[in-house]
DRENDREN-7804 format. One line per 5 residues: number of its first residue (from 1); for each residue x, y, z of C-alpha. Coordinates in Angstrom, 2 decimals. Layout:
<sites>
NUM	X:Y:Z; ... .
</sites>
This chain:
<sites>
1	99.29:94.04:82.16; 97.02:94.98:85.57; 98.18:94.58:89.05; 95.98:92.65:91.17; 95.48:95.05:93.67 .
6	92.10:96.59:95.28; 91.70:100.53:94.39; 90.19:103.60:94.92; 89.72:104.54:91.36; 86.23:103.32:90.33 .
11	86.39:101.29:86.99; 83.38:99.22:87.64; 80.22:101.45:88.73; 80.79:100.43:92.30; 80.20:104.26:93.54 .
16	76.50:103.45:93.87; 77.45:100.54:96.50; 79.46:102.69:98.47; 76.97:105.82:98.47; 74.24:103.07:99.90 .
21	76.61:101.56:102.16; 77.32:105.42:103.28; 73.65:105.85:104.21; 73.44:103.16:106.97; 76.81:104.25:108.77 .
26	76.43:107.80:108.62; 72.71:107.34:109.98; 73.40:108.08:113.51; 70.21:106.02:115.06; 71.04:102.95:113.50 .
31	74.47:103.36:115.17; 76.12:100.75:116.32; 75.74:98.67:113.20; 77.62:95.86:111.56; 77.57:95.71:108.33 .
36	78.66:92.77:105.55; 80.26:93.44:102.26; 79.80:90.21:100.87; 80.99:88.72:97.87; 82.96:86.03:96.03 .
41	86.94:85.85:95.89; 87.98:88.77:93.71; 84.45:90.31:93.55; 85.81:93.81:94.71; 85.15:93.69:98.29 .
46	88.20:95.09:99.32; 87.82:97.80:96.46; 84.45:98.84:97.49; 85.74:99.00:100.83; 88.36:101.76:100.29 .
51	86.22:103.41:98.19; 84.38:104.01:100.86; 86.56:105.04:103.21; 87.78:107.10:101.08; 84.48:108.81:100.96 .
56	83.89:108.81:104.91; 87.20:110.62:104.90; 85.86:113.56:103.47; 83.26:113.85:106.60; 85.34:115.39:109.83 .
61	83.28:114.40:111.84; 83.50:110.91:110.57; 87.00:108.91:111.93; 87.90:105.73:110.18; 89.77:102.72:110.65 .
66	90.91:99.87:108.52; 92.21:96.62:110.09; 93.10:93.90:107.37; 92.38:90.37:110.00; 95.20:88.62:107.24 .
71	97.90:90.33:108.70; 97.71:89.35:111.93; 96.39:85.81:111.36; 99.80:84.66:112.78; 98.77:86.38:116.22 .
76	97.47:84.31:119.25; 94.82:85.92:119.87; 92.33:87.59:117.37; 90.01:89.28:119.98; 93.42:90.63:121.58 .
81	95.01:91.63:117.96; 91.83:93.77:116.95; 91.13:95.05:120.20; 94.64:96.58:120.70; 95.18:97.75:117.04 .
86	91.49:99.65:117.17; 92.18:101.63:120.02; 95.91:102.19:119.20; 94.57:103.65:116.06; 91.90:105.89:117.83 .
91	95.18:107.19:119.91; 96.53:108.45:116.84; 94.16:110.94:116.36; 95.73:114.24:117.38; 92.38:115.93:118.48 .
96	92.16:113.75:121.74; 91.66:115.50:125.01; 93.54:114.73:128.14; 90.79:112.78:129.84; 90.88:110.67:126.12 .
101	94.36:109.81:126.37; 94.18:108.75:129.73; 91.40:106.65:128.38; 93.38:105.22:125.76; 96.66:104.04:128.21 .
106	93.43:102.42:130.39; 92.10:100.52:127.50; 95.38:99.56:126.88; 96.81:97.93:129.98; 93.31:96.20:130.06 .
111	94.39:94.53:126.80; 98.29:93.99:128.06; 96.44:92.25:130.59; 94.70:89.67:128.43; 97.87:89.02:126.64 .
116	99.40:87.95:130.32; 96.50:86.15:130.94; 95.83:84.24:128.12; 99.21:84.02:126.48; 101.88:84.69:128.73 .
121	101.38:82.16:131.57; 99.49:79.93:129.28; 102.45:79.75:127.00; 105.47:80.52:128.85; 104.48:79.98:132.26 .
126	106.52:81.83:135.11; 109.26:82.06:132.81; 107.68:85.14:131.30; 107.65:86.86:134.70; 110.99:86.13:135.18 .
131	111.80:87.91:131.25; 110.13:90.51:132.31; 111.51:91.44:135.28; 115.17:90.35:134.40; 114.83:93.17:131.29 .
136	113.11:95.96:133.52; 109.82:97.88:133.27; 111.35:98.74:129.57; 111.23:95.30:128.40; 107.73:95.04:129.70 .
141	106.39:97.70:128.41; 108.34:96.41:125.07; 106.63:92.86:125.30; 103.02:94.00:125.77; 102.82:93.89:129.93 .
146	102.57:97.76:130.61; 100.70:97.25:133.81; 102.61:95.44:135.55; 104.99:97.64:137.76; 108.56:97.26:138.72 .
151	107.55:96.41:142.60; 105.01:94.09:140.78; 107.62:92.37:138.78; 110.20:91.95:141.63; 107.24:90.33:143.72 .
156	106.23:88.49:141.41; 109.67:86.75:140.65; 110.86:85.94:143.85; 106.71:84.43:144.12; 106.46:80.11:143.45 .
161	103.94:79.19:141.32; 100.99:79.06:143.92; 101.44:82.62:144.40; 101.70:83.15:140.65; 98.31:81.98:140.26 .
166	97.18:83.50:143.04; 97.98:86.60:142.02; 96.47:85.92:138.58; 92.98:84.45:140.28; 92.91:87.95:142.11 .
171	93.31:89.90:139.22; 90.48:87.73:137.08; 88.21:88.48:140.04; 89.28:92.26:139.56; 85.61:93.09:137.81 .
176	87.49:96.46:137.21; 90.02:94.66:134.87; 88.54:91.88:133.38; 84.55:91.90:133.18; 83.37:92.62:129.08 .
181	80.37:95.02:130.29; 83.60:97.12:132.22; 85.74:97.20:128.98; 82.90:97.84:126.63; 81.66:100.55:129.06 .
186	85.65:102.15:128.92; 85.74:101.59:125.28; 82.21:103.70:124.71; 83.24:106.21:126.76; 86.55:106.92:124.68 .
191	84.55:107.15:121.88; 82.44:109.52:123.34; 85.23:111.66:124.39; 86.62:111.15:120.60; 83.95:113.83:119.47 .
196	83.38:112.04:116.15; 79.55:111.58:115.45; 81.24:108.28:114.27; 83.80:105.96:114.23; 83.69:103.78:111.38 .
201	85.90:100.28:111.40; 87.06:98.35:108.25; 87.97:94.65:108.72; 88.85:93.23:105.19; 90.42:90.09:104.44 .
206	88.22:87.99:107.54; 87.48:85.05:104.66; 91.20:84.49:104.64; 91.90:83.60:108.18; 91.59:80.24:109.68 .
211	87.74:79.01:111.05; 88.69:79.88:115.02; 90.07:83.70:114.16; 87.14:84.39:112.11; 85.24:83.46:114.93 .
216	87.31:85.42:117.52; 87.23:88.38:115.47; 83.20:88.52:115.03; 82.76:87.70:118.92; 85.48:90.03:119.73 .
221	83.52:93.04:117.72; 80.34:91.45:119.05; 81.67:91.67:122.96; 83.52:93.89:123.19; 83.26:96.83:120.37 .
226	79.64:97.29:119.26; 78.82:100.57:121.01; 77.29:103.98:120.48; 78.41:105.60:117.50; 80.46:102.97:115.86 .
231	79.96:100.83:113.07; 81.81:98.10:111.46; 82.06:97.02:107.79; 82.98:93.61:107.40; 84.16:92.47:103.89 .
236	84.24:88.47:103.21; 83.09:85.56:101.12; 79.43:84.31:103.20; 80.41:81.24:102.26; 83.71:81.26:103.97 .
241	81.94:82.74:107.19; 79.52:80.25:107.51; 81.95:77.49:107.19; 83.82:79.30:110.36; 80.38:79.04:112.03 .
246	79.75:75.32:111.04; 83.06:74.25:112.04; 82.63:76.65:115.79; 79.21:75.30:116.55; 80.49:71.53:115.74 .
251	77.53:71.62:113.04; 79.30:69.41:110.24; 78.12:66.25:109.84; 78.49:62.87:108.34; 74.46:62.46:108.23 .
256	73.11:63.36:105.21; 69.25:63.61:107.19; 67.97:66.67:105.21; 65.73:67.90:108.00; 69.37:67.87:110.42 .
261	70.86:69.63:107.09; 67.81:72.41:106.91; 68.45:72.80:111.08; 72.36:73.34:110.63; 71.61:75.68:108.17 .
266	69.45:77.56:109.65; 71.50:77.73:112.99; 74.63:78.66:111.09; 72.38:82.02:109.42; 70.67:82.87:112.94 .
271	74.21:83.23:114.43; 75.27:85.57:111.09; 72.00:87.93:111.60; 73.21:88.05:115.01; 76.72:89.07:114.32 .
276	76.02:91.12:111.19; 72.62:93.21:111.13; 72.97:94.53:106.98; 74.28:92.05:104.83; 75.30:93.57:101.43 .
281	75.90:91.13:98.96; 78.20:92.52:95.74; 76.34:91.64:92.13; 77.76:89.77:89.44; 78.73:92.45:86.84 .
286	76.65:92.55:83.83; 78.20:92.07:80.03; 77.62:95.62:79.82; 79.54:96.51:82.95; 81.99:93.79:81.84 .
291	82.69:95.53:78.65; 83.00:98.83:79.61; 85.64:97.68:82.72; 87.91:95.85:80.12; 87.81:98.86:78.04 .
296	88.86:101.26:80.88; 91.60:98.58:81.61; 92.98:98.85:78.16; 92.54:102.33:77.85; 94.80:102.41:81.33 .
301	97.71:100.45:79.56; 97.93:101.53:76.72; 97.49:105.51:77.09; 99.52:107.98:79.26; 98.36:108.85:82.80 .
306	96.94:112.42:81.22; 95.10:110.73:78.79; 93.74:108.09:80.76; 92.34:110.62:83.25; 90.19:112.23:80.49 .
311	88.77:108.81:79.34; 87.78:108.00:83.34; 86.41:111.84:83.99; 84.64:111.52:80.97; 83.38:107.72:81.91 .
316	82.44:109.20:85.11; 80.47:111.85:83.23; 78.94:109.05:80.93; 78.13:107.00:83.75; 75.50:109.27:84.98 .
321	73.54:109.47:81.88; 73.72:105.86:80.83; 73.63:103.58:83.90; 73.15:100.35:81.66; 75.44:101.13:78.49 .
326	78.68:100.07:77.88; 81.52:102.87:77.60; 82.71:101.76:74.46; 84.71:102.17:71.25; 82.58:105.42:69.84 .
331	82.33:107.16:73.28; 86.02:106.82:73.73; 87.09:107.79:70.19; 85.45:111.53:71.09; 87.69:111.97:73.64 .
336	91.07:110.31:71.85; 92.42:109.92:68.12; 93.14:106.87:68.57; 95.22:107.17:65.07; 98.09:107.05:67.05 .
341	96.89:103.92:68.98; 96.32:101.27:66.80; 97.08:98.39:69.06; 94.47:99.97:71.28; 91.73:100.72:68.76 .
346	91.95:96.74:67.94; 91.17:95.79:71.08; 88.36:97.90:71.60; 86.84:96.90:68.62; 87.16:92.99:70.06 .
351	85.89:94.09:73.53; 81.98:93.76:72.67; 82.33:90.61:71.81; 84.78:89.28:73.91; 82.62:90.40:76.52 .
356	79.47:88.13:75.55; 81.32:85.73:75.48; 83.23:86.11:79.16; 80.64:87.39:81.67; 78.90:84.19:82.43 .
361	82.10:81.56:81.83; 84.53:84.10:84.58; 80.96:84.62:86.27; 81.19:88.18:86.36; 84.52:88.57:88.37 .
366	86.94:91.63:88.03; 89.71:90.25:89.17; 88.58:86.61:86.49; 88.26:88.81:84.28; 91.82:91.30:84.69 .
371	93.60:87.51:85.07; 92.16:86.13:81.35; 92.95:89.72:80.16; 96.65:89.56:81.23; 97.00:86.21:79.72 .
376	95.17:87.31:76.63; 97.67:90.23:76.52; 100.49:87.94:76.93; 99.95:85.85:74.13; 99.02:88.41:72.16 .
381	102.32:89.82:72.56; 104.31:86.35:72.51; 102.83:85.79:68.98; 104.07:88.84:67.80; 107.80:88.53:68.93 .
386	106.95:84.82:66.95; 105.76:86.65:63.93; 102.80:84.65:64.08; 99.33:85.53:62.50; 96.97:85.36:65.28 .
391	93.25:86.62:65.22; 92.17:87.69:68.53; 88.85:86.31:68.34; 89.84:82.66:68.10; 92.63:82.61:70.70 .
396	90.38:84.30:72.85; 87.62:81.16:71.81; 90.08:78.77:72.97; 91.18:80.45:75.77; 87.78:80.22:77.29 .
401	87.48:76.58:76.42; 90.80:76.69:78.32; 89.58:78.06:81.08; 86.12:76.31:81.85; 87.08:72.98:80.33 .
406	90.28:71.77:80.55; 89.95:68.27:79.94; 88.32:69.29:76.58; 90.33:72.03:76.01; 93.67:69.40:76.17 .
411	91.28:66.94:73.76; 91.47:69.62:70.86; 95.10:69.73:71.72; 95.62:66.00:70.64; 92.89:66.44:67.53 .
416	95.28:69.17:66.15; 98.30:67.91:66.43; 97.52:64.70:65.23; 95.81:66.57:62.09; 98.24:69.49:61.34 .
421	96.41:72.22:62.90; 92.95:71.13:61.82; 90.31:69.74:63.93; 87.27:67.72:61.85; 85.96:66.89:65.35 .
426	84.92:70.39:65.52; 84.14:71.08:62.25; 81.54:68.30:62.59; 80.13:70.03:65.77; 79.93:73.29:64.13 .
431	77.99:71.32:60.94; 75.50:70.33:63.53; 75.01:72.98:66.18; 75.77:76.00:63.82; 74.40:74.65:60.61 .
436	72.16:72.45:61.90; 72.87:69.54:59.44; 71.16:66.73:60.61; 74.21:64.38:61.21; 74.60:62.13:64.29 .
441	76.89:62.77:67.13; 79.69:59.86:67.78; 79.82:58.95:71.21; 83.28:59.70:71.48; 82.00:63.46:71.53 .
446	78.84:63.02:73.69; 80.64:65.41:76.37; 79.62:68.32:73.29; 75.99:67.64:73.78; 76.15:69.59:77.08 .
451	74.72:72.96:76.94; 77.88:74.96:77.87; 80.08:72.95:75.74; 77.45:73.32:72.81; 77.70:77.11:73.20 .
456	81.21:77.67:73.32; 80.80:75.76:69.60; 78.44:78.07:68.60; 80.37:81.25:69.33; 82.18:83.21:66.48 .
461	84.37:82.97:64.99; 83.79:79.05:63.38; 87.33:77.00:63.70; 86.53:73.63:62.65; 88.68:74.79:59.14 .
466	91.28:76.68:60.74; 94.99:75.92:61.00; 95.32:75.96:65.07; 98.80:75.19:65.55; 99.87:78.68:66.04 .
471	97.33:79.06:68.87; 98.05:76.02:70.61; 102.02:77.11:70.62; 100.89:79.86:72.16; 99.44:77.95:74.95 .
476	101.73:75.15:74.80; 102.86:75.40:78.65; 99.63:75.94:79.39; 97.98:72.52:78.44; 97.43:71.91:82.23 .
481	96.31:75.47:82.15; 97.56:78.41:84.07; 94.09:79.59:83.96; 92.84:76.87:86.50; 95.22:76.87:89.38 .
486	95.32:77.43:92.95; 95.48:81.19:92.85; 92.61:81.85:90.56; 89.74:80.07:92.18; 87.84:81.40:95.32 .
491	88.50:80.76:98.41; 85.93:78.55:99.34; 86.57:76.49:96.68; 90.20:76.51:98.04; 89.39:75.03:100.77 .
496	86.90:71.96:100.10; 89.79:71.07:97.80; 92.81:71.14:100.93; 89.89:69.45:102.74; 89.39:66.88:100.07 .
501	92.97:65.51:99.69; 93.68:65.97:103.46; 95.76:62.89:105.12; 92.72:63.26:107.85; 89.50:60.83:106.71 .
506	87.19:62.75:108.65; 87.91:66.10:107.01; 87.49:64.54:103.73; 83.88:63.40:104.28; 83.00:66.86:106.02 .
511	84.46:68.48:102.59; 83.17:65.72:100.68; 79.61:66.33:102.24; 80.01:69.62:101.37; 80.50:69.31:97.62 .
516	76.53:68.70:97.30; 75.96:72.57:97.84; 78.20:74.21:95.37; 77.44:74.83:91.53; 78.87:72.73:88.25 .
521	81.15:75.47:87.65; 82.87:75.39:91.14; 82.88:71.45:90.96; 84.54:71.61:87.61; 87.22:74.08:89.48 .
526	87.81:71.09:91.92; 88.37:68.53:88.71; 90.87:71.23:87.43; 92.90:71.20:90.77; 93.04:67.72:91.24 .
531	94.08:67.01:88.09; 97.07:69.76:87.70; 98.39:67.74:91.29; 97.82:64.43:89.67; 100.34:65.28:87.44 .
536	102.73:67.37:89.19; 102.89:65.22:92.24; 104.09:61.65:93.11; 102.06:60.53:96.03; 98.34:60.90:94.54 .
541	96.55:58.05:96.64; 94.61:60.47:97.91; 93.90:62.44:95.59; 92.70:59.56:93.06; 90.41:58.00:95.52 .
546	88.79:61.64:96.97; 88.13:62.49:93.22; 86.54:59.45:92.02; 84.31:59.72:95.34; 83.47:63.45:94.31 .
551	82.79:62.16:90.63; 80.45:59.37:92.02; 78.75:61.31:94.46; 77.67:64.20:90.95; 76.90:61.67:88.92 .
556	77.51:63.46:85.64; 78.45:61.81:82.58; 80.57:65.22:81.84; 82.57:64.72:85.25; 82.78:61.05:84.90 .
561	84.57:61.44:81.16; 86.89:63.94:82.54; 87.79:61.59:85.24; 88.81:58.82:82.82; 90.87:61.23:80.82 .
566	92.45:62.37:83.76; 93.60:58.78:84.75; 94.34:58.03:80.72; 97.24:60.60:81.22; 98.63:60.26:84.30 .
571	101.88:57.91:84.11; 101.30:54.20:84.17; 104.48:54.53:86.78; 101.98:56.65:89.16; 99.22:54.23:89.11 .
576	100.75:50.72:88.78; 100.11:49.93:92.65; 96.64:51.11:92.72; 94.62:48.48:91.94; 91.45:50.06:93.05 .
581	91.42:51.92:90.03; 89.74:48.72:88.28; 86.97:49.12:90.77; 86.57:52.85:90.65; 86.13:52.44:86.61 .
586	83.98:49.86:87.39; 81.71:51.95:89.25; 81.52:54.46:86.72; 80.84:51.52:83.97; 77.71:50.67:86.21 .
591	76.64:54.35:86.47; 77.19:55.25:82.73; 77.48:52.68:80.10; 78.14:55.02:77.47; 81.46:55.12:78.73 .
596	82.12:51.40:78.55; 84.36:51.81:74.66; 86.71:54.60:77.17; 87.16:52.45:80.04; 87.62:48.94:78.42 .
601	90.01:50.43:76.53; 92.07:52.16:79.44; 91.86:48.42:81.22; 92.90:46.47:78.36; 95.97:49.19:77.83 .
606	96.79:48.59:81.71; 96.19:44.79:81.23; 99.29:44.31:78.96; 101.76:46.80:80.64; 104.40:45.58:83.42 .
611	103.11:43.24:86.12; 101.80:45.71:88.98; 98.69:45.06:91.41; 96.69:47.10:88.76; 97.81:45.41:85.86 .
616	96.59:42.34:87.48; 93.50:43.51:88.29; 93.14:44.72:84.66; 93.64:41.93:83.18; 91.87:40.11:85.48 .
621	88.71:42.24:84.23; 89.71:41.69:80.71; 89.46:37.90:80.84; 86.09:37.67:82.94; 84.61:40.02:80.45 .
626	85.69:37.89:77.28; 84.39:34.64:78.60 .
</sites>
C-alpha cells in the first residue's frame, strides 16, 4: 500500500518541470514573477512543488518559503495570515543584520495593526481593548497587538467609544502605517537587506480554500508582496481559481447569452494573466510514464529500502537515455533477482498491460492511479487469505468498469448472480465487438454501443465464459464503489456537486449552469456521487430533482439509463412521496424513446405498490397509456 502524500523523491519524470520552472525564478530580470503550477486534483502539484524547493535549497543565495493557504483557511483574514507568516519566516533566517531585524519587528506591528483594525474592533469591539489592557503589554503582544503600548492601552480603556474610533480614524490616516505603496516599500527593502539574490515563496493548497481567501491571498501577493527579487509559485487547480474569480467579480449567471458567456470568460482570464504572469500547466502522464510509475511503486513495497534505492538510481540513470520508454520488467530484472520476489515479478509482468488499459480511464493521475493500485493490492491480498483463484487481469478489467461505470459495473453484478458466475450478456458483446459476428444488439444493452463501454469489452482478457463470482466477492462492499466517492474526485468536481444539492436554489442553477463546461468523464463523476447519497441518505429531494435536471440538461441516452437505474434501486420507502418522479421519467420518455420498455416498467412496478402520491401518479400514467 502507498501513502497519499506529495514527495521529494521523483517517481514520475517530473525533474524536467522543476528544472524549467527553476529557469524563470532564478532569472533575476524577470524578478518579481508569479508563477502557476497548475493542474488537476492529485496531478502532483504539491510534489513538483517540493521538488523544487528542494532544488532552490541547494542555491545560498536563493531563500525559500513554503506557506500551505489550507492551514490557515480557518483565519480571518488571508491577506493578514500570509503577510505575517512570510515575513515571520524571513525573520528566521539567522544571517539578518541589525537594520533587518529592526525591519522585520516594523513589518510586523504594521500587520498587528491590521489585525486591530480589521478584526479586533470589527469583531470584538472595545471589549478587545479592554482584554488587552486588563492582561498587560504581555497579553498584547500574546494576542497579535504588539504596537500598542502600555500608556496606549490605559488611554485607550478609560476612552468611550467616540474616542475609540477616533483614535482608530487617526491611525488609518497615519500614511506611515497603513498606505500599501508604504508597506510594499518596507517589505522590499527587507528583502534587500536579506542579501538573497532571491526570495522564492511557495503557496500550495490555494484550490482548497473557500472563493473569498483565494481571492485575498492573490490580491494580498498582488498588493502587497510582488517586489524586487521575489517570486511566487502558486500551485492550484485553474479551474478552481477561476471559479474564485467568477464568484469575486459577481460574473455567474443565470443567462445562458453565449456572447455574455465568451465576455465572463474572458474577464475571469484577464484578471488571472494579471495575477499570475507564467502559467505552467502539469501534463497528463503518458501510458509509458504510467507504467514505469506503477512499477517504481511496486518495486517500493515490495523490496527493502537498499534495494529500492538501486532500482530508483538506476531509473534515474535510465531516465536520461530513454525519455519515452517505460522502466520495466527487463530493465529492473538487471538490477534484482527477482527469484526471491515472486509476488513482485507477477506484477510487473501485469504492469504493461494494466497500464493501457488505465491511463486514459484514471486520465493520467498519480494519485488515480496509486488509489486503484491500493485497491487492486487489497483484493489481491483478500483473495488470497480466501484461497480464491483470482487472475489479475480480469479483476483488474472489472475494476475499471468499476471505476468509470458504476451503474454498469452493478448491472454485471445482477447478470452474475442471477447466472452462477456467468454473464451471456457479455459473452454476446464480446461475439460482436471482439469477433465481430454479425448478431444484433438488444436494446436492453444499447448503453454497450458507446465507444468507452465498447472498449472496455474489447480489452483482454475475454470474460463472457468465466465464473465471476469470486471477483464480485471480492468487491462485494464495493457495489456502490469505493472507487467513486467524495475523496477521489477533483476538487472542482467537488464542488459543482455541494453546489448542486445545496438547500440554496440559486446556487444550484449557478452549479447547474456550470455543468455545460466540464467533460463526460467528470459528469459521470457527478452521477456516481449522487447516486452513492441516494442511497446512503434519507432526505434526497434534492438530490433527485438536481440530478434529473443535470441528466436533462446532457441529453445522453448513457446518462439518462443510468438515471433510471439509479431510481430502480433506491427504496420504494424513499420515493413514495415524490410524485414528480412520474414527470421527470416522462421527460426522459419524450427525449429518448428507446427507453420507454425501462421506464413503463419502473411506473407500472410503482403503480401497484402502497398508496403514496407517486403510486398515484403511476398508476395514473398506467391507465391513460392503456386506453
Amino acid at each position: 500500500m502507498w501513502a497519499d502524500n506529495e514527495t521529494t523523491q521523483d517517481l514520475l519524470n517530473y525533474e524536467v518541470h522543476c528544472d524549467l520552472i527553476k529557469e524563470y525564478l532564478t532569472a533575476k530580470e524577470l524578478l518579481p514573477l508569479t508563477i502557476g503550477v497548475f493542474g488537476d486534483w492529485g496531478s502532483g502539484k504539491s510534489s513538483i512543488m517540493r521538488m523544487l524547493e528542494e532544488k532552490l535549497k541547494a542555491d545560498e543565495k536563493v531563500l525559500t518559503i513554503y506557506f500551505n493557504s489550507w492551514l490557515f483557511e480557518s483565519y480571518e483574514d488571508a491577506k493578514i495570515s500570509i503577510l505575517e507568516n512570510i515575513i515571520l519566516e524571513l525573520s528566521k533566517n539567522e544571517t539578518l543584520s541589525n537594520e533587518a531585524k529592526k525591519k522585520v519587528l516594523e513589518l510586523l506591528s504594521r500587520v498587528d495593526y491590521m489585525k486591530l483594525t480589521s478584526d479586533g474592533l470589527k469583531k470584538y469591539g472595545k471589549n478587545v481593548i479592554d482584554i488587552i489592557a486588563t492582561g498587560g503589554i504581555g497579553t498584547a503582544i500574546e494576542a497579535g497587538f504588539s504596537m500598542l503600548n502600555q500608556d496606549t492601552l490605559t488611554d485607550l480603556k478609560k476612552a468611550d467609544t467616540e474616542e475609540l474610533n477616533k483614535y482608530i480614524k487617526k491611525e488609518k490616516e497615519n500614511p506611515s502605517k497603513t498606505t500599501i505603496k508604504s508597506f510594499k516599500n518596507n517589505f522590499a527593502k527587507l528583502i534587500e537587506l536579506t542579501n538573497f539574490d532571491s526570495v522564492v515563496i511557495f503557496v500550495d493548497d490555494l484550490d482548497r480554500c473557500m472563493p473569498e481567501r483565494v481571492i485575498e491571498t492573490l490580491e494580498a501577493i498582488k498588493l502587497f508582496l510582488s517586489v524586487d527579487n521575489t517570486a511566487f509559485v502558486i500551485g492550484a487547480d485553474e479551474r478552481i481559481l477561476k471559479h474564485s474569480i467568477s464568484m469575486h467579480l459577481k460574473l455567474h449567471t443565470f443567462k445562458n447569452d453565449s456572447s455574455y458567456l465568451y465576455d465572463s470568460e474572458q474577464i475571469v482570464t484577464d484578471y488571472i494573466e494579471k495575477l499570475i504572469q507564467i502559467p505552467y500547466h502539469i501534463p497528463k502522464l503518458s501510458p509509458s510514464e504510467i507504467e514505469s510509475y506503477k512499477n517504481l511503486l511496486f518495486c517500493q513495497n515490495k523490496l527493502s529500502p537498499n534495494e529500492f534505492d538501486l532500482i530508483y538510481k538506476n531509473y534515474r540513470t535510465f531516465r536520461e537515455k530513454e525519455f519515452y520508454m517505460a522502466y520495466s520488467l527487463g530493465d529492473i530484472k538487471e538490477i534484482i533477482n527477482l527469484n526471491d520476489y515472486i509476488e513482485l515479478e507477477r506484477l510487473l509482468e501485469i504492469s504493461h498491460i494494466m497500464s493501457l488499459m488505465i491511463t486514459n480511464i484514471l486520465k493520467g493521475n498519480p494519485r488515480q492511479t496509486k488509489r486503484f493500485l491500493n485497491t487492486f493490492i487489497l483484493r489481491q491480498k483478500l483473495g488470497k487469505v480466501a484461497k480464491l483463484e483470482i487472475d489479475s487481469f480480469i479483476l483488474i478489467k472489472l475494476m475499471l468498469l468499476e471505476y468509470f461505470n458504476t451503474p454498469l459495473f452493478k448491472k454485471l453484478n445482477d447478470f452474475q448472480s442471477k447466472n452462477d458466475g456467468f454473464i451471456k450478456e457479455v459473452r454476446l458483446l464480446e461475439s460482436v465487438y471482439i469477433d465481430t459476428e454479425n448478431i444484433e444488439i438488444p436494446d436492453t444493452l444499447k448503453e454497450w454501443e458507446e465507444e468507452k463501454n465498447k472498449n472496455w469489452i474489447k480489452l483482454e482478457p475475454k470474460i463472457g465464459e468465466i465464473d465471476l463470482r469470486d471477483y464480485f466477492w471480492l468487491a462485494r462492499d464495493k457495489t456502490g464503489s469505493t472507487l467513486s466517492d467524495m475523496h477521489t474526485v477533483s476538487r472542482h468536481i467537488q464542488n459543482i456537486y455541494r453546489g448542486l444539492v445545496s438547500d440554496k436554489e440559486p446556487e444550484r442553477r449557478v452549479k447547474l449552469n456550470e455543468v455545460k463546461q466540464i467533460t463526460d468523464e467528470d459528469i459521470s463523476e457527478l452521477i456516481r456521487l449522487f447516486e452513492k447519497n441516494i442511497h446512503s441518505i434519507q432526505d434526497i429531494k434534492i438530490h433527485l430533482k438536481s440530478l434529473h435536471k443535470m441528466i436533462i440538461q446532457v441529453n445522453q441516452y448513457t446518462f439518462y439509463e443510468q438515471y433510471i437505474s439509479i431510481i430502480k434501486n433506491t427504496s420504494y420507502s424513499k420515493v413514495s412521496k415524490f410524485p414528480f418522479i412520474k414527470e421527470d421519467l416522462e421527460q426522459i420518455l419524450i427525449k429518448e424513446n428507446r427507453l420507454s420498455n425501462n421506464i413503463n416498467e419502473l411506473l407500472l412496478k410503482y403503480s401497484n405498490e402502497s398508496i403514496s402520491p407517486l403510486q398515484i401518479a403511476s398508476k395514473k400514467f398506467i391507465e391513460e397509456n392503456n386506453n
